[in-house]
N, C-alpha and C positions, 0 to 999 in steps of 0.2 A: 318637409322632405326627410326623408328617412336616409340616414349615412350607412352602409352596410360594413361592422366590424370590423376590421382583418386580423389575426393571428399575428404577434410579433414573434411569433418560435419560427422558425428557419427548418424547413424540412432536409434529413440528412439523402441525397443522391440516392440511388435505388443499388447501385451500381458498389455503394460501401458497404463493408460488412462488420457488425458489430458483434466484438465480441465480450461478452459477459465475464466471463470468469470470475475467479474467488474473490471473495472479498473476507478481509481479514480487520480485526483490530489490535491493533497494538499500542503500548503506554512506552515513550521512547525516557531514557536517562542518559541524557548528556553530559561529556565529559566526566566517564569513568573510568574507571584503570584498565579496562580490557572489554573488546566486542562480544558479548555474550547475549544468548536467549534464554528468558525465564517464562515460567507459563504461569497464570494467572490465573484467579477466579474466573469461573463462566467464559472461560474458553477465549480469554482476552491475554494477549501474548506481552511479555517487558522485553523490552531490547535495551541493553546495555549500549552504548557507543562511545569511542574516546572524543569522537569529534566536537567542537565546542557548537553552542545552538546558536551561531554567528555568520551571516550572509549564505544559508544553504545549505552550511557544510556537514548540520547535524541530517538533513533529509538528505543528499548523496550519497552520506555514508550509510544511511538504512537501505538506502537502496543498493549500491552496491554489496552487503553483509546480508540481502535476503537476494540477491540474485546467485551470490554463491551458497548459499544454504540451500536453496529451493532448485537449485540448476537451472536458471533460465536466463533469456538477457536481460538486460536491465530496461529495454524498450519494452518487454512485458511488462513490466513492474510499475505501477501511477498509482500515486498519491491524490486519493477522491477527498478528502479534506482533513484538515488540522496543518497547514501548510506554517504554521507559526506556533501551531499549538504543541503540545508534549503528546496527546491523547491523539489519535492519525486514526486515519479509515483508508487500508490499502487494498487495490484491485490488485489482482494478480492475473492477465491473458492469457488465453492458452492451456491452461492447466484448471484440475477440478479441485473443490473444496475439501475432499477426499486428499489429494494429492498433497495440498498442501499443508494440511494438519497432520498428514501423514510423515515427510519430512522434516518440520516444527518440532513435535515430538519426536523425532528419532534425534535431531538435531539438540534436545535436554539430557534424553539419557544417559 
């Protein structure tokens, strides 16, 4: 007898709507003297943060210092991976890639 497969992925409701938006890299430096953005080689952004990289508090505080940067809420703003790491891969919903390196660099000037 032949067993037929099944797919362990979970299909998303038809009914949700996915939104893509920007995706961003940034290299975070925690616990430094003041919240600041530096821009990087190859278009990969340094965020400065006082906050120390202790239960959360260094990814809130990015999140909350690119929601004001970027003007959007913080519910736009997910952290796709490096949740422990220094080195982060940020969506940004709602807003284009455009948009957001647009802001970034105006936000260095």
């Amino acid at each position: 007898m032949r067993q037929e497969l099944t797919s362990s992925r979970k299909s998303l409701p038809k009914d949700k709507k996915i939104s893509r938006g920007a995706i961003i890299s940034i290299l975070i430096q925690p616990r430094a003297s003041k919240n600041e953005l530096i821009v990087k080689e190859n278009e990969e952004y340094k965020v400065r943060l006082t906050a120390p990289p202790v239960d959360g508090a260094a990814n809130e505080a990015l999140i909350n210092f690119l929601s004001a940067t970027l003007a959007v809420a913080k519910s736009q703003i997910e952290i796709v991976s490096g949740h422990t790491a220094r080195k982060k891969i940020i969506r940004v919903h709602g807003i284009s890639d455009f948009e957001v390196k647009r802001a970034l660099n105006k936000e260095i000037e």
